[in-house]
N, C-alpha and C positions, 0 to 999 in steps of 0.2 A: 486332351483326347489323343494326342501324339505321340508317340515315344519314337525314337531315336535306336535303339537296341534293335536288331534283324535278330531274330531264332537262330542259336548259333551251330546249331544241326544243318539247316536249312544254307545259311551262308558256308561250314565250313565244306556241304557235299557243291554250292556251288563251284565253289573254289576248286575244288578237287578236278570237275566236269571241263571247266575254263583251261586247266594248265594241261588236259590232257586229251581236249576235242574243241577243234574249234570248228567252228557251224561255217559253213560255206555260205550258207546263203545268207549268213547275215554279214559278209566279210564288203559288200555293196553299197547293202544298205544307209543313205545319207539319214542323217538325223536333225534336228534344228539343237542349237547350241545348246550346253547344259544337259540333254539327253541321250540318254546310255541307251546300248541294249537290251540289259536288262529290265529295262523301267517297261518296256512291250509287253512283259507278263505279268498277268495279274495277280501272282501270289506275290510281287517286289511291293505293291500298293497295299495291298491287305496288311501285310506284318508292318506296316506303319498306325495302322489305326486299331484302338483296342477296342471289344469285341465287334471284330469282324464279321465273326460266327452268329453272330446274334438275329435273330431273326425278328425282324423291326415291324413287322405287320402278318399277322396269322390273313389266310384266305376271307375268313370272315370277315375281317375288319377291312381288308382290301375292297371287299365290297360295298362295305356300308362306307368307305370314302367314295367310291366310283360315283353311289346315290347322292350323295354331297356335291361330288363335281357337276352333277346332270342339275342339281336344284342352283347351284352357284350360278350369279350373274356375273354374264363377261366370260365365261370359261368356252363358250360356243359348241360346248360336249352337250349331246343329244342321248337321251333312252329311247333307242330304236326302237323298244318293245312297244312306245308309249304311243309310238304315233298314231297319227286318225288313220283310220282306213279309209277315207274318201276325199276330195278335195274338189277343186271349182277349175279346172282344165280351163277355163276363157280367164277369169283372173289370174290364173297361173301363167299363163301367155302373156299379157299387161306386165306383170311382177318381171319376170324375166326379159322382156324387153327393155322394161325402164332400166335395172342395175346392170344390165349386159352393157345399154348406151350410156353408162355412167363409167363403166369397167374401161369403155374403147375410150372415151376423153380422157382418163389416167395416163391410157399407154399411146397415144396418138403422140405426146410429143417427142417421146425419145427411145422408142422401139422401131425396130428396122425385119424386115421380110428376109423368108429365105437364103434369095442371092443378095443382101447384105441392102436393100434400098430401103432406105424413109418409109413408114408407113403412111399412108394414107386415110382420108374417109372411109374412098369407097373399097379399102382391104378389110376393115368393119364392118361395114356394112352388110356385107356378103356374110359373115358372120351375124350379125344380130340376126338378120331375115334367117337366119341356120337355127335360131331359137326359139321359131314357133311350130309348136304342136299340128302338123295339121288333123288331127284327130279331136283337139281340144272339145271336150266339150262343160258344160256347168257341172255336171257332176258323173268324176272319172273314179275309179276303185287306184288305190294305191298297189302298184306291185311290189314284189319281194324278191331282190337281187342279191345274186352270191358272189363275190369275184373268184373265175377261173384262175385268172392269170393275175400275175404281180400289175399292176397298172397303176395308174393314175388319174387325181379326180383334174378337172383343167377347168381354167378360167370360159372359153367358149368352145363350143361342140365344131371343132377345126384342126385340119390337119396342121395348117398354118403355124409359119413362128412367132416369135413375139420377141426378139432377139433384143438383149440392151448394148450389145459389142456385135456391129456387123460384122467384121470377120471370124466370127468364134459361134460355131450353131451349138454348143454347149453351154450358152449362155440364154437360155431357152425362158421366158417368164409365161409361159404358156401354161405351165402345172404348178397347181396347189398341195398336192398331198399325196403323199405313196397308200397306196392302196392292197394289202397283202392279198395272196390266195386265201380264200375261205373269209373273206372280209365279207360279213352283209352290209346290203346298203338297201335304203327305200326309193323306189322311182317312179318319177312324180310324171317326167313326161318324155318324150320322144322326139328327136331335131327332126328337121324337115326334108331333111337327106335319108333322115331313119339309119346312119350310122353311130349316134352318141345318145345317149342316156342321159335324163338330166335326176342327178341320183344324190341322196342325203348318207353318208356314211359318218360314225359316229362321232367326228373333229369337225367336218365341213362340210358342205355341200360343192355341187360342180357337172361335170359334164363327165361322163367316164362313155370308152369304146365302147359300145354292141357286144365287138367281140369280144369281149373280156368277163364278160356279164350274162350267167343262167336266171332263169324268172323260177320262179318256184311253182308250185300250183294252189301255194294257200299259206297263210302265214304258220299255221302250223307244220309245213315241211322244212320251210325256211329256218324255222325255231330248231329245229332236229338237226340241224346242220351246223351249226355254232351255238347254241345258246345249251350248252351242257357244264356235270359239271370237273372240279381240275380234274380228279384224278380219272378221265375217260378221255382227257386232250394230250396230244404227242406237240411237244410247244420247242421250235425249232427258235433256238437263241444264237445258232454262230451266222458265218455271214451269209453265206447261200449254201443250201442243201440242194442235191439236184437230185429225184428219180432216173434210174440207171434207163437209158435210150430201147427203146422195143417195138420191132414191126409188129409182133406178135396182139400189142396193147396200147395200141398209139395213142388212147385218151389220156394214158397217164404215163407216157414215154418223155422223158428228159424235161419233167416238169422242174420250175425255179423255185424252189420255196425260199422267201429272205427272213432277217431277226423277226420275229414277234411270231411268223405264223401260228397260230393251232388248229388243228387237227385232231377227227377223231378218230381212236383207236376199234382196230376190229380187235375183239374180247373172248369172241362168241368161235373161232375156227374150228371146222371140222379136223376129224385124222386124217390126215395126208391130202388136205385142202389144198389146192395149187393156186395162185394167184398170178391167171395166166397160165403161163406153162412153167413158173416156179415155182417150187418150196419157200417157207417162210423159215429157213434155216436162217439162226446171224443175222434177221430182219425183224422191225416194225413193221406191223402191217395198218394203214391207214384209209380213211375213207378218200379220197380227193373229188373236188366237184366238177361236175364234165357238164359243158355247154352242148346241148343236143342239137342235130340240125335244125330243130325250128326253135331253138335258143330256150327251149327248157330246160329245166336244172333235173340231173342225176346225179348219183354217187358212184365209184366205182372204188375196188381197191386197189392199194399199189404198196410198194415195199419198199422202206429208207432204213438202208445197213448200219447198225448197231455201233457204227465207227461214226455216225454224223452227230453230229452236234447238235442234239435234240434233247427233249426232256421230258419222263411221265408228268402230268401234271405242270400246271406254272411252277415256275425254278422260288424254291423260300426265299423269299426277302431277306436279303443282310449283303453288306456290306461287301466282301467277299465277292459273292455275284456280280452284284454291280459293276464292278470292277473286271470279272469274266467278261461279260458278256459287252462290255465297252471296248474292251481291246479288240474286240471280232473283227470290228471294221477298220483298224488300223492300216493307212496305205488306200483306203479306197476313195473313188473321186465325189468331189463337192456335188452332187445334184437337188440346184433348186426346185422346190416340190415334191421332190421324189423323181425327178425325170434321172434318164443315165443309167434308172434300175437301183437306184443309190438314195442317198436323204443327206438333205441340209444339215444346216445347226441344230436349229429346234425339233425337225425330224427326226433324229436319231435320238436327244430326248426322250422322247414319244416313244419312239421303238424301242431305246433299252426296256424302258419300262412296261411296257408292254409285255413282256416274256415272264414279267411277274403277276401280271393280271390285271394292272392300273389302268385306268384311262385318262388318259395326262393331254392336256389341251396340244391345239397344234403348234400356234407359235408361243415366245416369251408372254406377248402381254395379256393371250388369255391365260397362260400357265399361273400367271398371276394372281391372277382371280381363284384359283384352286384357294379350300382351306385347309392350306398348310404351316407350314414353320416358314417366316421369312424376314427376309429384312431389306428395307430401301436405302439405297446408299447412294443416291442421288445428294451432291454435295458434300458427301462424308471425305474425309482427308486422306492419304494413303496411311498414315501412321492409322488411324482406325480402322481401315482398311485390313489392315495387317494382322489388327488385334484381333476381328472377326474371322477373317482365315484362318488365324491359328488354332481356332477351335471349331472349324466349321468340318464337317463327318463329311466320308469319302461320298461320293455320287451326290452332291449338289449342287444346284443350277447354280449358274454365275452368267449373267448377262449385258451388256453395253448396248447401247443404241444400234440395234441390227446382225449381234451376235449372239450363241449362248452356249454355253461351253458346261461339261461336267468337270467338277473340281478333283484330281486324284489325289493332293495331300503338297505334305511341307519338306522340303530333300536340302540340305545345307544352305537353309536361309532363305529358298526359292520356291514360288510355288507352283504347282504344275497339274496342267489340265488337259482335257482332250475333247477335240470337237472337228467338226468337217467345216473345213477354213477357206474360206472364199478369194480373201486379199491380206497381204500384210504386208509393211514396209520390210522389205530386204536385211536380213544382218548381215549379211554379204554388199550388195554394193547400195544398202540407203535407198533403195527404189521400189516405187508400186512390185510388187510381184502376185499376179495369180497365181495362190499356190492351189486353189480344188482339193486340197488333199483333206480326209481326216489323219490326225495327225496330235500327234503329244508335244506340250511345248512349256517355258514358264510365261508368265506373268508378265515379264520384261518384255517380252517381244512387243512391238510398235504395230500402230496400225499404220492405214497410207497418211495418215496425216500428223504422223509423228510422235502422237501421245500412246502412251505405253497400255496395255490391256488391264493391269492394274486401274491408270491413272482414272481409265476410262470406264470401269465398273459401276453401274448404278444399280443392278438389283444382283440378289439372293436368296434363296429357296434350297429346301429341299422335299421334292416332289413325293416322299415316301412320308413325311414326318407329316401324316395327316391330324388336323385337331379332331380328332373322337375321345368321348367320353372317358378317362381314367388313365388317357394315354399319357403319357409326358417322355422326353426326349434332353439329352445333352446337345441342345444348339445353341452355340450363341445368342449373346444378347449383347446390345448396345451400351454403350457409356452412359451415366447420366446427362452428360452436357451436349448427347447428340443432336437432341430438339434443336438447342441455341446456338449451335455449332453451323447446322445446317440452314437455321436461319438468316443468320447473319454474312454468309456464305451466299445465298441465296438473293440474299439482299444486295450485294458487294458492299455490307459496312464493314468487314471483315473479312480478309484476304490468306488464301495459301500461300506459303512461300513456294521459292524457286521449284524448289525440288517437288511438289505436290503434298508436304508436308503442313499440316494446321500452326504446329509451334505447339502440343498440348500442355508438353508443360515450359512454355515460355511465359516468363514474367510481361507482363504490359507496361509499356515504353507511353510516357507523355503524350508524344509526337504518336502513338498508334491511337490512342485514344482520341486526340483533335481529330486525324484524320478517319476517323470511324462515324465521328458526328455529323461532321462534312460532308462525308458521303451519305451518311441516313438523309441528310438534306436534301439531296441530289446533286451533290457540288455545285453548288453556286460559284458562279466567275467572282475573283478575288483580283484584289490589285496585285502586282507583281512586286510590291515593294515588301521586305520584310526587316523591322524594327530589333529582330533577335541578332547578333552576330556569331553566334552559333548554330543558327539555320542557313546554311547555303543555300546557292541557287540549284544544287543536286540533291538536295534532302529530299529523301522519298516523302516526307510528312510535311513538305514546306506548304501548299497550297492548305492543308488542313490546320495547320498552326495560325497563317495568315489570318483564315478564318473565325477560329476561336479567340483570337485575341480583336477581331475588329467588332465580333458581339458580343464579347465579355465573358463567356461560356468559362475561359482560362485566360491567365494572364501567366508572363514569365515571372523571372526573380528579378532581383536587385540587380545593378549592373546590363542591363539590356540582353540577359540570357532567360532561353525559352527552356533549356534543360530537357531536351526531346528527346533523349536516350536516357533519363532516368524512369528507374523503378517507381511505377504506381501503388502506390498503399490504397488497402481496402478502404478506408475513410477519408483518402484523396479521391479515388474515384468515384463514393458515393456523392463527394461534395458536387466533384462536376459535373456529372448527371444531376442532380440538385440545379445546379445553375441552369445547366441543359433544359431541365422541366420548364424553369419560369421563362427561359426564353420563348420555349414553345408557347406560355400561356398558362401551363398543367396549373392543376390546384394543389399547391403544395401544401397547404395548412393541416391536412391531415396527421402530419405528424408534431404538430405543436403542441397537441398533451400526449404525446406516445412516453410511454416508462418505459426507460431500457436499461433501468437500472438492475431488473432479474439476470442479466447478461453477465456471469461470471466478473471481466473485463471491461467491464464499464465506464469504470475510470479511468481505464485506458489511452478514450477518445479525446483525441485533443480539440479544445474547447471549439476553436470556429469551428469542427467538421459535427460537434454535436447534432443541430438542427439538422442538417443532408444526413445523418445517419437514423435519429428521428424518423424522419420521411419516408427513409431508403426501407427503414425495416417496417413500420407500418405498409405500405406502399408495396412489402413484396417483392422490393428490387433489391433486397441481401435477406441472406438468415444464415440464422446462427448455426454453429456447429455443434458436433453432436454432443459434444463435451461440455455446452453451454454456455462454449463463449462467440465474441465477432471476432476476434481477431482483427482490431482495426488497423496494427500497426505493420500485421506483413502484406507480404506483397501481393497483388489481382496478378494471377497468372490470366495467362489469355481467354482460355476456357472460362474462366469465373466472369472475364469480362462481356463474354459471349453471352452470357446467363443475364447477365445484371441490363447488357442493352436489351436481349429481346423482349425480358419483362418490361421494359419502359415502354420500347417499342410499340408492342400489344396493350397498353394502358388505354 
């Protein structure tokens, strides 16, 4: 999927640009190791991956995933359109008291206030009693809310912090979800201050400002306001657009629009229509939604000059894009939930995508649940690791335990990604560093606890490559031996090495095989004495060798050697899983009338290993090649050993 070749038009006019203007303001700019300049612009990522231009999901089909995601379980994506219009205002109070006093036990132990102290009960408390209705009643009409303003949906309806680093009020867990202008939401009910909303927007639910929030007067104005279709939306992809400042129009004076918003377009202008007291010269002219004094919802117009970074219609899907609209936020700060006016990991996620018309869950493990392309790499090695990168298409998720990043591609041997970065160990001086920043980086980079971003990868996705009907995509696909790879891995009967590599194609060692059995066991305590003088008291396999030979499973050679560093043959190995079985108990007779003589090679197998190969190919724990033979005399690389235990394994 990669190539290596830059456009040589494209590179020779860089070059030309570089020897003969150099950009000031990039003369500052710090970088993380291994990243250029140049890598900032999106067209440096695009001419890495071939078709770029390709446009990977038509609007239609964007939809009929979105319906997909709303029916997926585990995705927490909602069809606004769908909800009830009525609800139980007194069970709604119950509901929300219980998971609000479920929320404050989470964060009581290690979240701290404002001016940096311990929270407390009763700073909950105050809070929970903030979560009931007093209007509640058995049966309320559901309202229909627009967001004015950029905000956020929040864990309780509080100005209050929820702080996990006392000196750092940027370290805010108080918000869930960035909330755009023109975002609808359903609300359900009203806190008891009558300052916060308790409001369903289409990733999560939450608590959102008053102020932030117009009511509609029916769900069909509400519908009029967002629910059109692309080509009538102005869909702002860079990082913030701002309406130009106006006493003249202060509803829609020095408005914030961030990635994803859209907006509708006015279509319809009279001749020498003013908006305000301007002309629509060199302007979009759009609807924006204005909170009225008694918090109902209007529209009014306003103007965003032809220079911002917006788009008729959602932006085509490909490759390309993605790649635009990800670099918008480079430089800008980490904000958990969307606080800061900014987005997390998984938030910007969501937002790139979003400017294409997706509805992409909030965090990693509902994105998870989408059906799309992906792959779990939970326990996979880095050398697989590698293999799947190197074919894995620009703009997909890449995520670890509490991170998630978009993959931009492969640059001499590294890979490299971009995401808005909370912590990482230092390449500088080895230490925790807050870095908040979105930010482009490789793979190499360390978290705080020393293991590399690579090492630490367990899933993958790509959030556009939706499974519909006739569809099909070049994404990656796993090894054969990934199942037993990760089993055994999973298991600890098989071990990465140093470096976080499996050994795929390492031949299997005696001494790896005792000690794989040993550990299926649970390691059992083994006397300290060992009969081999070949096995030292440092032999990574001495305690599994020990083993094997005190239950028979394996015994050495002649001369009191265990031979823990030779090569295992296919029908050495089968024998000792053979023995393995009867120790366990297994029924091995099953292959005492097995014919293996259709097996090309057959007589190959030297006579004691007959009966264990017998069993082995009955049994499922080898098979033969495609060429029709066993191959009994070369060598179980590791992976093959991997295959041959977790079959037994599963028996």
């Amino acid at each position: 999927m990669l190539y290596k070749t830059k456009k040589v038009l494209s590179l020779s006019l860089a070059m030309v640009l570089s020897a003969s203007f150099v950009q000031p303001a990039l003369a500052g700019v710090k970088y993380m190791p291994d990243v250029t300049a140049e890598m900032s612009d999106a067209s440096f990522w695009a001419d890495y991956h071939e078709g770029y231009h390709d446009v990977i999901l038509t609007q239609e089909e964007i939809q009929a995933f979105n319906q997909d995601t709303f029916l997926a379980d585990g995705t927490m994506v909602m069809d606004l359109k769908s909800g009830v219009a009525t609800y139980n205002g007194v069970s709604k109070n119950a509901a929300l008291y219980s998971s609000s006093t479920a929320d404050a036990q989470y964060y009581l132990s290690w979240t701290y206030d404002e001016e940096g102290k311990k929270t407390d009960w009763a700073y909950f408390q105050e809070m929970l009693d903030n979560t009931q209705d007093p209007a509640a009643k058995e049966s309320m009409p559901v309202r229909y809310g627009i967001a004015v303003n950029r905000t956020t949906v929040q864990v309780f309806p509080s100005d209050n912090f929820l702080l996990d680093d006392p000196a750092d009020k940027d370290s805010d867990n108080m918000d869930l979800s960035a909330v755009p202008v023109n975002e609808p939401m359903l609300i359900y009910a009203t806190s008891a201050d009558g300052k916060f909303y308790q409001a369903r927007i289409a990733s999560c639910s939450g608590w959102v400002p008053v102020e932030d929030v117009a009511l509609c007067e029916n769900k069909e104005e509400w519908l009029s306001a967002w629910d059109l279709p692309s080509e009538d939306l102005l869909v702002v992809y860079g990082n913030k657009v701002y309406t130009d400042k106006s006493y003249e129009t202060p509803n829609t004076s020095k408005r914030m629009l961030t990635t994803g918003t859209a907006l509708e377009m006015v279509k319809d202008l009279k001749p020498d229509q003013m908006i305000g007291n301007r002309s629509a010269y060199h302007n979009y002219v759009v609807y924006l939604p204005v909170r009225n004094a008694d918090g109902s919802y209007s529209k009014e117009m306003a103007l965003i000059p032809e220079t911002a970074k917006v788009h008729e219609g959602y932006l085509p899907l490909t490759m390309e894009n993605i790649a635009v609209v990800s670099m918008q936020s480079l430089g800008d700060a980490y904000g958990w939930g969307g606080m800061l006016e900014v987005e997390d990991c998984s938030g910007m996620v969501r937002t790139i995508y979003s400017c294409f018309g997706l509805e992409v869950a909030r965090n990693g493990n509902w994105q998870w649940n989408m059906n799309m392309e992906k792959i779990d790499m939970t326990n996979m090695s880095v050398e697989e690791k590698c293999m799947i990168l190197d074919k894995m298409p620009m703009g997909s998720a890449l995520c670890f335990t509490g991170h998630e990043m978009i993959y931009l591609g492969k640059v001499d041997g590294k890979y490299y990604v971009i995401s808005a970065v909370g912590t990482i160990m230092s390449p500088d001086t080895g230490k925790r560093l807050n870095t908040r920043d979105v930010m482009i980086n490789t793979l190499d980079v360390k978290r705080a606890n020393g293991m590399t971003w690579l090492g630490a990868l367990n899933k993958a996705f790509m959030p556009c490559y939706a499974k519909l009907g006739g569809k099909t995509y070049d994404f990656p696909e796993t090894q054969w031996y990934r199942e037993a790879v990760a089993y055994c891995l999973s298991k600890g009967i098989l071990t990465n090495k140093e470096d976080g590599t499996f050994g795929i194609n390492d031949t299997t060692t005696r001494g790896m095989v005792a000690q794989a059995l040993w550990a299926a066991e649970g390691k059992p305590k083994t006397g300290t004495y060992c009969f081999y003088q070949d096995v030292g008291n440092a032999h990574p396999n001495r305690n599994g060798i020990i083993w094997a030979a005190q239950t028979g499973v394996m015994s050495g050679y002649d001369g009191n050697t265990f031979g823990a560093n030779d090569a295992v043959t296919r029908e050495q190995l089968a024998a000792i899983l053979w023995r393995y079985a009867q120790y366990k108990g297994y029924d091995v007779s099953v292959g005492e009338e097995t014919n293996i003589l259709s097996y090309a090679d057959a007589f190959a197998i030297s006579e004691y290993a007959i009966p264990a190969m017998q069993w082995a190919c009955d049994a499922g724990i080898i098979g033969g090649n495609d060429d029709g033979t066993l191959n009994p005399q070369g060598t179980a690389q590791k992976v093959h050993t991997a295959q041959m235990l977790m079959k037994l394994m599963k028996k």
